[in-house]
N, C-alpha and C positions, 0 to 999 in steps of 0.2 A: 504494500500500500504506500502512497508516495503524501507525504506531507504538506507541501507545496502545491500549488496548480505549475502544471505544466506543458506547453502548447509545442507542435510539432509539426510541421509539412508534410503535405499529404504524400505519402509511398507512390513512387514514379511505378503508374501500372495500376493504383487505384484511386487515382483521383475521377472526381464526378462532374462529368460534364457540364460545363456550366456554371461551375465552383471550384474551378482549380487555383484560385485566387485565396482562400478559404485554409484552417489549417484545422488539424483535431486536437483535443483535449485528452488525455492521458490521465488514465483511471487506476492503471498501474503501472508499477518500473519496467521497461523494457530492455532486455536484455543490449550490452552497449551504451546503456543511456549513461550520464558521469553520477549518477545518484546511485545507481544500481548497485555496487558495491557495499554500500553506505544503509541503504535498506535493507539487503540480505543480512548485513549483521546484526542492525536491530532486530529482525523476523526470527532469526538465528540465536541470539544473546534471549528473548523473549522465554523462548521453548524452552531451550535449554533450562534457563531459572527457574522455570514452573517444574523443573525435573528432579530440582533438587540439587542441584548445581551449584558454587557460589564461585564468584569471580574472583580473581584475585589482584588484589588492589596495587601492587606493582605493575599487573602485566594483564592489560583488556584481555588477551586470546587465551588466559590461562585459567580453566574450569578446573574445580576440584570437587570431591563427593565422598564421604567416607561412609564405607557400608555398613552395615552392620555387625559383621566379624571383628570390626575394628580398622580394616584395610582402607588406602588410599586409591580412589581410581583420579586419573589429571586426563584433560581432556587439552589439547595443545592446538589452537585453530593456528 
């Protein structure tokens, strides 16, 4: 889901006759787009937490979770 509005020119091959002047609105990130990265990690970082994850506060991409036996699992994006 994109936070922002964000407007795009119409795909050479589907634009509408009559309306090629005209651009579309973006409902979600599209793959390539320079947000996309940036969304997948929120989408990404979201799940994760809800899984019982906790981040670790030196290092954004570093997930930790300890099980119940006692053990550590680290997740390294």
């Amino acid at each position: 889901e994109l936070e922002e509005v964000i407007y795009m020119a119409q795909p050479k091959g589907y634009e509408v006759k009559g309306k090629e002047d005209m651009v579309c609105r973006l409902h979600k990130s599209l793959y390539g787009l320079k947000q996309s990265p940036r969304q997948w990690y929120i989408r990404f970082d979201t799940f994760i937490l809800k899984q019982g994850f906790h981040r670790n506060s030196y290092d954004a991409c570093v997930y930790w979770k300890q099980s119940q036996k006692g053990t550590y699992i680290y997740l390294l994006l």
